[in-house]
C-alpha positions as CSV (number, residue, x, y, z in Angstrom):
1,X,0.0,0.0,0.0
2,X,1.8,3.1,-1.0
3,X,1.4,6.7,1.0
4,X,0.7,10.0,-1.2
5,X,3.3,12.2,-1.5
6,X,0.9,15.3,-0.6
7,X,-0.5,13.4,3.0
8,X,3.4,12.8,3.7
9,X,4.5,16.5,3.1
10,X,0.8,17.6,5.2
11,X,1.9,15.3,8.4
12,X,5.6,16.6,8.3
13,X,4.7,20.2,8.8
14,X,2.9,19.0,11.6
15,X,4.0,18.8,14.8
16,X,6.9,16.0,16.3
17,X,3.3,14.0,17.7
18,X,2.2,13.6,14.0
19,X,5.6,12.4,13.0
20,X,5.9,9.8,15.3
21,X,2.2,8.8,14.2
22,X,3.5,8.7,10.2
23,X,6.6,6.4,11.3
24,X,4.3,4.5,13.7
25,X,1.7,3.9,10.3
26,X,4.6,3.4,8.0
27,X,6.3,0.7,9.9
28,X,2.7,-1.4,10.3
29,X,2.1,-1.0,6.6
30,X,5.7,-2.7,6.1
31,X,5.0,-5.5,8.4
32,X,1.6,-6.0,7.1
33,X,2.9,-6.4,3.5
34,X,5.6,-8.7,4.6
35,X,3.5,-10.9,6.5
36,X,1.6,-11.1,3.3
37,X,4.6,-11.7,1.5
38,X,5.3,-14.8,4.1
39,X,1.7,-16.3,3.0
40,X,1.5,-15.3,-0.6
41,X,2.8,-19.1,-1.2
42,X,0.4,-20.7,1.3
43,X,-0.5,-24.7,1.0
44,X,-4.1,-24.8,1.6
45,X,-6.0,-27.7,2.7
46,X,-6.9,-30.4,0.2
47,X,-3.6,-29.1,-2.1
48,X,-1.2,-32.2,-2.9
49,X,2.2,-32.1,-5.0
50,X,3.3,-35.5,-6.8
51,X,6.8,-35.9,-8.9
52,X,4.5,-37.1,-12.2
53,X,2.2,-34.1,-11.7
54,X,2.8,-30.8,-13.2
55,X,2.9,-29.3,-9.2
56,X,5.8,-31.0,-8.2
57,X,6.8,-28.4,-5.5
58,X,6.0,-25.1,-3.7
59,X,8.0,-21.9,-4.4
60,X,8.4,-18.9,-1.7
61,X,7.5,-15.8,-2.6
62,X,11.1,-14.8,-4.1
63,X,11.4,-18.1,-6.2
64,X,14.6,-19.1,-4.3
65,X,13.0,-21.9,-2.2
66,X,11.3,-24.6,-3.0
67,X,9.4,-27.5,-1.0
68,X,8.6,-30.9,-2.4
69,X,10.0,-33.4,-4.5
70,X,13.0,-33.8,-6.0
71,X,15.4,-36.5,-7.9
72,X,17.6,-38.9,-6.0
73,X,18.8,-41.9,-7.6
74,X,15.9,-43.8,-9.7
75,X,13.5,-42.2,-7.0
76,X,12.4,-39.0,-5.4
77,X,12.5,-38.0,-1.9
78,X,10.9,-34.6,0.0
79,X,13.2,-31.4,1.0
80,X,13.4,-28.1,1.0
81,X,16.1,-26.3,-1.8
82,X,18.2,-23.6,-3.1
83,X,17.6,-22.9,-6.7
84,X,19.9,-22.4,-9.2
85,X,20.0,-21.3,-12.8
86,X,21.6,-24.8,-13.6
87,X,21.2,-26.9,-10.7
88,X,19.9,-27.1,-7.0
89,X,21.4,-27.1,-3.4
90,X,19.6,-29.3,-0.6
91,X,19.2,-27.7,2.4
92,X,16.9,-30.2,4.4
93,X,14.9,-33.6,3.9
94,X,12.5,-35.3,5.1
95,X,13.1,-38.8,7.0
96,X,16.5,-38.3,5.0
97,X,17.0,-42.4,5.5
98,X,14.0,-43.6,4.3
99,X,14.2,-45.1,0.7
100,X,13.3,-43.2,-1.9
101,X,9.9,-43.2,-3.4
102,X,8.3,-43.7,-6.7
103,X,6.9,-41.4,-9.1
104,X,3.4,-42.6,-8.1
105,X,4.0,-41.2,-4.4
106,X,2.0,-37.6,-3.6
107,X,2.0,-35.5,-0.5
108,X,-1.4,-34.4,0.6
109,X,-2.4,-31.8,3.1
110,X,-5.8,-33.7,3.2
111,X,-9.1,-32.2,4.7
112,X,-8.6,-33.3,8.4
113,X,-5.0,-31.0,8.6
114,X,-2.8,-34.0,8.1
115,X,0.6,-33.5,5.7
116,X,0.7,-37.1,4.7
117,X,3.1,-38.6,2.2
118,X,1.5,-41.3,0.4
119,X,3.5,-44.4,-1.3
120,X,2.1,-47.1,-3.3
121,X,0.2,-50.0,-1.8
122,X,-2.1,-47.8,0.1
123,X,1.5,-46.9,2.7
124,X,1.1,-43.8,4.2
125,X,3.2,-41.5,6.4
126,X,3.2,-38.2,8.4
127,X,4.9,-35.1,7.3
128,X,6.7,-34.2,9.9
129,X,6.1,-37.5,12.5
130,X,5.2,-35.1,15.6
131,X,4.5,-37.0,18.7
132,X,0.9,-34.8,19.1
133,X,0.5,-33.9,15.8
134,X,-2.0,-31.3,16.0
135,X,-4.6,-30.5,13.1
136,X,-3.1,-28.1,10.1
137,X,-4.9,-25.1,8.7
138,X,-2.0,-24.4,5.9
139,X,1.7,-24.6,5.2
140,X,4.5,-22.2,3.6
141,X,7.5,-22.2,1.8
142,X,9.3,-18.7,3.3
143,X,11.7,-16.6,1.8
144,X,13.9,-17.5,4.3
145,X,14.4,-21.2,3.4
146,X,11.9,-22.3,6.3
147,X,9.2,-24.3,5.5
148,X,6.4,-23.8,8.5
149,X,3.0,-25.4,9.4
150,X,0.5,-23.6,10.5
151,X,-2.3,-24.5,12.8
152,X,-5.1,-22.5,14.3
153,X,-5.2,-18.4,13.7
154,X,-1.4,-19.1,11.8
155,X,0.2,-20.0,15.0
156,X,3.4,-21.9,13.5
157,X,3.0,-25.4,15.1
158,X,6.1,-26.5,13.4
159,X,8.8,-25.4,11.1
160,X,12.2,-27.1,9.2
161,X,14.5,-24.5,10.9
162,X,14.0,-26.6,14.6
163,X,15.0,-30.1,12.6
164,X,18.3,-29.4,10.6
165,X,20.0,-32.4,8.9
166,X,23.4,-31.0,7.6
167,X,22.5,-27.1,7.1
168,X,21.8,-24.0,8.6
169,X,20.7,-20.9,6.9
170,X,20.7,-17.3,7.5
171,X,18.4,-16.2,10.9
172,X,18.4,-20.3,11.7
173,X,20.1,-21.8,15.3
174,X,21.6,-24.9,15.8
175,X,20.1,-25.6,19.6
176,X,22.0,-27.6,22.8
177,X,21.9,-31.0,22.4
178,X,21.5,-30.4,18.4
179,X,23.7,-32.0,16.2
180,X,24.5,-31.6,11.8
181,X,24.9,-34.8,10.4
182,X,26.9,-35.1,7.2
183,X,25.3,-36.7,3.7
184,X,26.9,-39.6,2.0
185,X,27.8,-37.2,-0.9
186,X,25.9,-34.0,-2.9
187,X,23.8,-36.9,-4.4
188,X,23.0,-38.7,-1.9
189,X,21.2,-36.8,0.8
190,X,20.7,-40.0,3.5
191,X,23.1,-39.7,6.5
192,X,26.9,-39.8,6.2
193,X,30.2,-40.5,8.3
194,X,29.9,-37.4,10.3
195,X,28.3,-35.4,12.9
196,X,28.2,-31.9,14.5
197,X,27.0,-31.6,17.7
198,X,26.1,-28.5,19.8
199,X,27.1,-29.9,22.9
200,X,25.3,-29.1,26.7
201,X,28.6,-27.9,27.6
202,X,28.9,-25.2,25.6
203,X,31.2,-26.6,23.0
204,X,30.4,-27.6,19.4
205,X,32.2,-30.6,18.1
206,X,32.4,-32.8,15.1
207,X,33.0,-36.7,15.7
208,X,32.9,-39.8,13.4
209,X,29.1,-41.2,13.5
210,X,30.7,-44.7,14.0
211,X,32.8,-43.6,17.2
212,X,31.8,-43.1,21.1
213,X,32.0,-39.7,20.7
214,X,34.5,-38.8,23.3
215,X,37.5,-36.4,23.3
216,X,39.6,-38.9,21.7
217,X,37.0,-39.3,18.6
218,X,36.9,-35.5,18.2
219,X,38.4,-33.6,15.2
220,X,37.2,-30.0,15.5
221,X,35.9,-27.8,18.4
222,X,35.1,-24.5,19.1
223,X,37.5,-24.4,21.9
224,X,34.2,-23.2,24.3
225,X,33.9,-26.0,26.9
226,X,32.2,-25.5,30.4
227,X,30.2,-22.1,29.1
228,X,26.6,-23.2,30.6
229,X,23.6,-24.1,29.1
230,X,21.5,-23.4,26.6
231,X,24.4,-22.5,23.9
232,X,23.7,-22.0,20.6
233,X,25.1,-22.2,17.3
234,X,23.8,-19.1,15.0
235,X,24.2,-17.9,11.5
236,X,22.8,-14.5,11.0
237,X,21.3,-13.1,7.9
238,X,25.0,-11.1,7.1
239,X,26.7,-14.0,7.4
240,X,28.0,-13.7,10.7
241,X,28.5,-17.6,12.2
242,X,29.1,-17.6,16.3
243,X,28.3,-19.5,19.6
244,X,25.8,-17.3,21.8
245,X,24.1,-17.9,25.2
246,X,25.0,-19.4,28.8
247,X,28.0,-17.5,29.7
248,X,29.3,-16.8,26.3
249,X,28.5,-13.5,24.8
250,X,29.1,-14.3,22.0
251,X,31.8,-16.0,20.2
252,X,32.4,-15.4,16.5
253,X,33.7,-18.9,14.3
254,X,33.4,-17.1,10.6
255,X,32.2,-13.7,9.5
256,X,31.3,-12.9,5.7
257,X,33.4,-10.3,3.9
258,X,30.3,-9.7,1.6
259,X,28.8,-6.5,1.7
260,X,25.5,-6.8,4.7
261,X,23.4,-4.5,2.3
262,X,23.1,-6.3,-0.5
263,X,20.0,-8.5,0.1
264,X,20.5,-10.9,-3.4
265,X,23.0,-12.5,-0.8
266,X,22.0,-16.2,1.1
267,X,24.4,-17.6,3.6
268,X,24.6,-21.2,4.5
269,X,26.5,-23.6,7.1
270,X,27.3,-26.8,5.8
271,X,28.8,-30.3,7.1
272,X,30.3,-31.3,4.0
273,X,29.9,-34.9,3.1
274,X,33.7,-35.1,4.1
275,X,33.6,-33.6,7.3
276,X,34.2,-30.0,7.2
277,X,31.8,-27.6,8.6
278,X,31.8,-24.8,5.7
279,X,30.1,-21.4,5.6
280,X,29.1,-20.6,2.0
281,X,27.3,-17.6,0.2
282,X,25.2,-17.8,-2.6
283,X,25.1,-14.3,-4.9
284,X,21.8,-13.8,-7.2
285,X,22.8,-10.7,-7.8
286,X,24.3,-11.2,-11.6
287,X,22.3,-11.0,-14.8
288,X,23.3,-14.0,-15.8
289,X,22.2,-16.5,-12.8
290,X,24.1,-17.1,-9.2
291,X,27.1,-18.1,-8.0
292,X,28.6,-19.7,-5.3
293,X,31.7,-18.5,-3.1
294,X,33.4,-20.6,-0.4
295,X,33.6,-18.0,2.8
296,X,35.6,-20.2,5.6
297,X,36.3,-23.6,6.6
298,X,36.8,-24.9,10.1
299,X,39.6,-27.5,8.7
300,X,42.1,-26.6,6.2
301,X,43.5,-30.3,5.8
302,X,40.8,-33.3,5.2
303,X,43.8,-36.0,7.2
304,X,42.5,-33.9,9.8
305,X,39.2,-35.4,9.9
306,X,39.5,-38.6,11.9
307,X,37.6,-41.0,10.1
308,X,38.5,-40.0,6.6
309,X,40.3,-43.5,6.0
310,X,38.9,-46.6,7.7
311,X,40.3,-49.2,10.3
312,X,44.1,-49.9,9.6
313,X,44.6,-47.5,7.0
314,X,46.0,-44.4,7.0
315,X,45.3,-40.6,5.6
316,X,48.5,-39.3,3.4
317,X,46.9,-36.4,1.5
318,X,47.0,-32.5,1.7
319,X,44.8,-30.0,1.1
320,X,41.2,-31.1,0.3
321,X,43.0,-34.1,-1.4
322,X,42.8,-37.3,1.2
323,X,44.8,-40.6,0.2
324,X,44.1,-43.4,1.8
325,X,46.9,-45.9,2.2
326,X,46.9,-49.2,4.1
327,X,49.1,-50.4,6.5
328,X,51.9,-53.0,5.6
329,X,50.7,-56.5,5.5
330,X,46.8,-54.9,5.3
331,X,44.5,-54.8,2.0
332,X,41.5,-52.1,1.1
333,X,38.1,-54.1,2.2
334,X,36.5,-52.7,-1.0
335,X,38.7,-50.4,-3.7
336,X,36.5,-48.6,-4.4
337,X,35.3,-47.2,-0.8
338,X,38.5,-46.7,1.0
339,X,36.7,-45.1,3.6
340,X,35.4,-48.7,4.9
341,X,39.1,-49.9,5.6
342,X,41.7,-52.5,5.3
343,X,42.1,-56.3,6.8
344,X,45.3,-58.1,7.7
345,X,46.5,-61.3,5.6
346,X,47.8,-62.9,7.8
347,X,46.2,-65.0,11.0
348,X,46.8,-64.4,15.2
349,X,46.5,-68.3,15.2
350,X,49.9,-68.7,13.4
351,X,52.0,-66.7,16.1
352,X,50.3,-68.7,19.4
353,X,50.7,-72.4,18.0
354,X,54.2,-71.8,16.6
355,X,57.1,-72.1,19.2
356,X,59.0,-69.2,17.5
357,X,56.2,-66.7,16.8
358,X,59.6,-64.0,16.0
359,X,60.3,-66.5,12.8
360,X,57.2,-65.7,10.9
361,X,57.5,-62.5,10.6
362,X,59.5,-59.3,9.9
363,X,59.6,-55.4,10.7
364,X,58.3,-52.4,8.3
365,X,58.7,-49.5,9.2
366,X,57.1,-46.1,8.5
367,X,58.3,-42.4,9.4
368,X,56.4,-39.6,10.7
369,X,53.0,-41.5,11.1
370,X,51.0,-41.1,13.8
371,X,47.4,-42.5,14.9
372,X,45.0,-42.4,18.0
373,X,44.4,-45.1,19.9
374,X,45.3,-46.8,23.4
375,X,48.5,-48.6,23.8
376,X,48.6,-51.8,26.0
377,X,52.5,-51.2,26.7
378,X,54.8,-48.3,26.9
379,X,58.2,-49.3,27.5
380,X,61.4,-47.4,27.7
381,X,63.9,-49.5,25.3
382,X,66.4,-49.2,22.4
383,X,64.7,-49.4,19.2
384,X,66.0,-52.9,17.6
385,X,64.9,-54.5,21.0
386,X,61.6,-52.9,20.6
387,X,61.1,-54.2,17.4
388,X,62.0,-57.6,18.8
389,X,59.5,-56.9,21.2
390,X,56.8,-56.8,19.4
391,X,58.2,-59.9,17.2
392,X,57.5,-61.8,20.0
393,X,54.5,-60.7,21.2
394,X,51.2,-62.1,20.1
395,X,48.8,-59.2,21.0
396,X,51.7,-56.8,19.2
397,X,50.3,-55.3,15.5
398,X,52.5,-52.4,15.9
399,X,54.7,-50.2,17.1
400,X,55.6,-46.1,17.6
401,X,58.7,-45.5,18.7
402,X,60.1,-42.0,19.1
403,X,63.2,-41.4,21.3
404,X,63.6,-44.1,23.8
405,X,59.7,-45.0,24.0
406,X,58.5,-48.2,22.6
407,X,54.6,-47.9,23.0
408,X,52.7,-51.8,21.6
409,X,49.4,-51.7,19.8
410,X,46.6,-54.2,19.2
411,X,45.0,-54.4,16.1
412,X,42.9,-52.5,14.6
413,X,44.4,-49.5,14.4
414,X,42.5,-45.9,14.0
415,X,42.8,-42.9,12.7
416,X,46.0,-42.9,11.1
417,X,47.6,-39.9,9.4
418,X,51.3,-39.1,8.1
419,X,52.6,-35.5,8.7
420,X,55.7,-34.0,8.8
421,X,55.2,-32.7,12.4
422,X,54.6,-36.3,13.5
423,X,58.5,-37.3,14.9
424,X,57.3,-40.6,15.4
425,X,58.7,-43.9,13.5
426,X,56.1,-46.7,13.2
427,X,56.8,-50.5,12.7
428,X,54.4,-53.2,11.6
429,X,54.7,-57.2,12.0
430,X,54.1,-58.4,8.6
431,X,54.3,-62.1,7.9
432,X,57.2,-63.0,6.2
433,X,56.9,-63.3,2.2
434,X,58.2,-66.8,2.1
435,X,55.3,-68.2,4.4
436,X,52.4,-65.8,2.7
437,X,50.1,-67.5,-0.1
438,X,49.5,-64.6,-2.9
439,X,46.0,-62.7,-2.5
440,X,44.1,-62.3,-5.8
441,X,43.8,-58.7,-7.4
442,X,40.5,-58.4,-7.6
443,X,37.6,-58.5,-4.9
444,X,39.8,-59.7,-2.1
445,X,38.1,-62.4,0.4
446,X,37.6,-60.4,3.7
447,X,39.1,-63.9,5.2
448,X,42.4,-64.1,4.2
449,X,44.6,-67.4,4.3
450,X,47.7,-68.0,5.4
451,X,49.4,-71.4,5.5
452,X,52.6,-71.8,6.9
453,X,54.8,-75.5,7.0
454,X,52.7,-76.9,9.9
455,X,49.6,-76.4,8.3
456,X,50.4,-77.5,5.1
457,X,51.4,-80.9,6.9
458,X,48.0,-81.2,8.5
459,X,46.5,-80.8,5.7
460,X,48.5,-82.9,3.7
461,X,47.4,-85.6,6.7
462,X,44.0,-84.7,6.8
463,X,43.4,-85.2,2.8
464,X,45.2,-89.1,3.5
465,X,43.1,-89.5,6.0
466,X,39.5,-88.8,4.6
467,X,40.6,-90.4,0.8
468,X,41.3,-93.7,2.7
469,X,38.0,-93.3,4.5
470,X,36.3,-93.0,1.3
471,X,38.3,-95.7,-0.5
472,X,37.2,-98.2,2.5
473,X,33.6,-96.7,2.1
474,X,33.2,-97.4,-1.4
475,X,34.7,-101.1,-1.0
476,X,32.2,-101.9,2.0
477,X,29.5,-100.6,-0.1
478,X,30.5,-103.5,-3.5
479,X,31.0,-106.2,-1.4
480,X,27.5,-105.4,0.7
481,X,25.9,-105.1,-2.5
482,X,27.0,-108.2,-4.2
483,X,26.4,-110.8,-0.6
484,X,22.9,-109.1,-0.8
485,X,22.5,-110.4,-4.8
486,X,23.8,-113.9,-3.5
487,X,21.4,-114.2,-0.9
488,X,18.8,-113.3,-3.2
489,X,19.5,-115.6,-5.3
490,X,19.2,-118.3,-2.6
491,X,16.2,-117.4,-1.8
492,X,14.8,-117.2,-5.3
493,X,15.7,-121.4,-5.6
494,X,14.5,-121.8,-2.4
495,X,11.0,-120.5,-3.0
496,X,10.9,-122.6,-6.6
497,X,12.3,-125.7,-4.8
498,X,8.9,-128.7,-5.0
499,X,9.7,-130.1,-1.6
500,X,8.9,-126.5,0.1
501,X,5.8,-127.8,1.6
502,X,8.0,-131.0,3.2
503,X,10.0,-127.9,5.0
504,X,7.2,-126.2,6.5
505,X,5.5,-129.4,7.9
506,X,9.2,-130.7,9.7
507,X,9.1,-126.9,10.5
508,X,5.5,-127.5,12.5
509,X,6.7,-130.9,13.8
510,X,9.6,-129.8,15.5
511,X,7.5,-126.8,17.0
512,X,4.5,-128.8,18.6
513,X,7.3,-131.0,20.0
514,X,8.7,-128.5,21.5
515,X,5.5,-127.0,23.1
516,X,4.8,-130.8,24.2
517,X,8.0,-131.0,26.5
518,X,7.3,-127.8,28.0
519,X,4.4,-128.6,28.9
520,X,5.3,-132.2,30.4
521,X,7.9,-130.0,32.4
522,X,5.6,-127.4,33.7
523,X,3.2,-130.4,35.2
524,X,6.2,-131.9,37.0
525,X,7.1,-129.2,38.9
526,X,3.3,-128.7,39.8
């Protein structure tokens, strides 16, 4: 609603009273057209979006949100994203897990105020699953990336900005007890190998998913421990990323170098499918579509990230480059996801049945390696009888040795990473070459065999064994079958043989004699 010129020259003549009244009636017009601006994208009751329908999703007002459906894999799952002139940025998903559905699906906000996502077969699921999900009037798409649902009189009964997955936006918090998880790639929006969490202490760290998330498993942190409750992570609309509340006041990670006036400008917080907490900005501002600019990272080196590399391999690379490397003796799992580890090829069994466990194996060593884990021994020794040491030593995988220290690891090993800052000198047991069977070179067994002399011999005695056992098997088995033809035979004369009748009546004979002395016995006694 625009004011005329002429009433706005009349009321500033006036007195300072009739400014304060035009300020006062300007400022309520301005709110009253940007709540309408909030709602002018409304979902109304009975509206339903499906991926083969021409309404496949919900813009906001500006056009650079959307809500609904959108492509993953040979499927379609429901989230909220950026828009691009060539391409699209998830910001959030629904039950991000869940596999994705057909092109038959369709969301309905049906009559009764339910948001119900409807799959084939008549399956049917709540949009958002809210332990008292109360009746729905409408739902929006804001220009602020939030997707709200409304219930009675507009009161917002639930909005996307309390349930991140691995983003924040501009004006959204990441609460205490809150936690990003990473996606298994920009494809694949389902949960990944990494979490942030905002934890009740006051300190935001990222851990491994598949760890016990304790200090030990942690790779970055704000450094903010001990600062009370109710701390929050917050990314304002300027791009300003910091910790605020309990007894911080607040405590700035990243701030954007992009002018604050310039309102073509959206700023997101990421965990990156690798690990890295990331503060972006997206720029509409260009005739000729948007760009993206990387504003800070919390982690300049991916080796950092512990997890990057699986069990018993180790993280070489620089940069945003990681290499994963296994250990001596070790293989990848599966080439072509490092990320899931290596196995040994060798067997625990041989060292505790051979004598001289020191003569299967040998020493490798590796410089300026490092990795995090609990040793089981720290000794103080010279370095050739640590090494010996751990020949030895049954429960001994490997070794760091820096100075006079000899510290003994079990196997598997964790979060391993070279660097030149590391002054430590690993050493592996590896069985020795002469005693190892080859491994093939492509899909690897995750059971790998190794025979040494001893177990060739029992096998060698085993295979005697069972052949003989079958050989005396299969001779039984001929001569049982041939004495059973014989005896059939037998029987066959025997049953044409004339005087047949002749041997069943001496059969009777001798019979009811028998019974006859018996009985003569029986009455003698009486």
């Amino acid at each position: 609603m625009a004011i005329p010129f002429q009433l706005l020259k009349t009321v500033a003549e006036k007195d300072d009273k009739s400014c304060v009244l035009l300020l006062l009636l300007v400022f309520s017009l301005s709110i009253d057209s940007s709540a309408r601006q909030n709602h002018s994208n409304v979902i109304n009751l009975g509206s339903s979006l499906s991926p083969s329908a021409n309404h496949t999703s919900c813009l906001s007002p500006s056009g650079l949100f959307a809500f609904g459906f959108y492509q993953q894999g040979d499927g379609f799952l429901i989230g909220i994203w950026l828009i691009h002139q060539t391409e699209k940025t998830i910001i959030w998903t629904a039950n991000r897990d869940d596999p994705p559905v057909s092109s038959n699906a369709s969301l309905d906000l049906t009559r009764d105020g339910k948001l119900l996502l409807k799959i084939e077969k008549g399956i049917e699921k709540l949009i958002p699953q809210m332990l008292d999900p109360a009746p729905l009037v409408s739902a929006a798409m804001l220009d602020s990336g939030n997707f709200v649902l409304y219930g009675n009189d507009f009161s917002v009964i639930w909005e996307s900005f309390d349930f991140p997955t691995d983003t924040i936006l501009g004006g959204q918090n990441l609460s205490s007890g809150y936690k990003l998880v990473s996606s298994v790639s920009t494809s694949d929006q389902s949960s990944g190998r990494f979490f942030l969490q905002m934890q009740k202490d006051g300190n935001l760290v990222g851990y491994p998913v598949n760890s016990s998330a304790e200090s030990d498993d942690a790779y970055r942190s704000s450094d903010t421990p001990n600062s009370g409750f109710n701390v929050q992570l917050i990314l304002s609309h300027i791009g300003i990323l910091f910790l605020s509340g309990g007894d911080l006041r607040e405590h700035i990670l990243a701030n954007s170098s992009y002018p604050s006036k310039n309102r073509t400008a959206i700023h997101r917080a990421t965990l990156d499918a690798d690990g890295i907490f990331r503060l972006y900005l997206h720029r509409f501002e260009s005739s000729n579509g948007s760009d993206v600019l990387l504003e800070w990272s919390a982690l300049s080196n991916l080796c950092e990230v512990k997890g990057i590399c699986g069990f018993n391999s180790y993280c070489s690379g620089m940069g945003n480059k990681d290499v994963c490397k296994c250990y001596p003796g070790f293989h990848f799992i599966n080439a072509s996801k490092l990320f899931l580890g290596c196995y040994k090829n060798s067997s625990d069994d041989d060292c505790r049945r051979s004598k001289h466990p020191s003569m299967l194996y040998s020493i490798v060593p590796l410089e300026n390696l490092w990795w995090s884990d609990y040793p089981y021994s720290v000794v103080q020794m010279e370095k050739e009888d640590c090494c010996k040491s751990c020949l030895e030593d049954c429960k001994c995988g490997a070794v760091l040795y820096t100075g006079d220290e000899c510290t003994k690891f079990k196997l598997p090993l964790r979060y391993g990473r070279v660097s030149d800052n590391f002054s430590y000198t690993a050493f592996f047991k590896v069985i020795r070459d002469d005693l190892r069977i080859p491994l093939p070179d492509h899909n690897p067994p995750l059971a790998p065999t190794v025979l040494t002399e001893s177990k060739r011999s029992l096998i060698l005695i085993l295979s005697v064994s069972l052949g003989s056992i079958s050989c005396f098997c299969f001779i039984f088995a001929i001569c049982s079958f041939f004495r059973y033809r014989r005896q059939l035979f037998r029987y066959r004369r025997l049953l044409g043989n004339a005087n047949l009748g002749l041997t069943e009546e001496l059969t009777l004979d001798h019979f009811l004699i028998a019974s006859l002395r018996k009985q003569q016995m029986t009455s003698r006694k009486s």
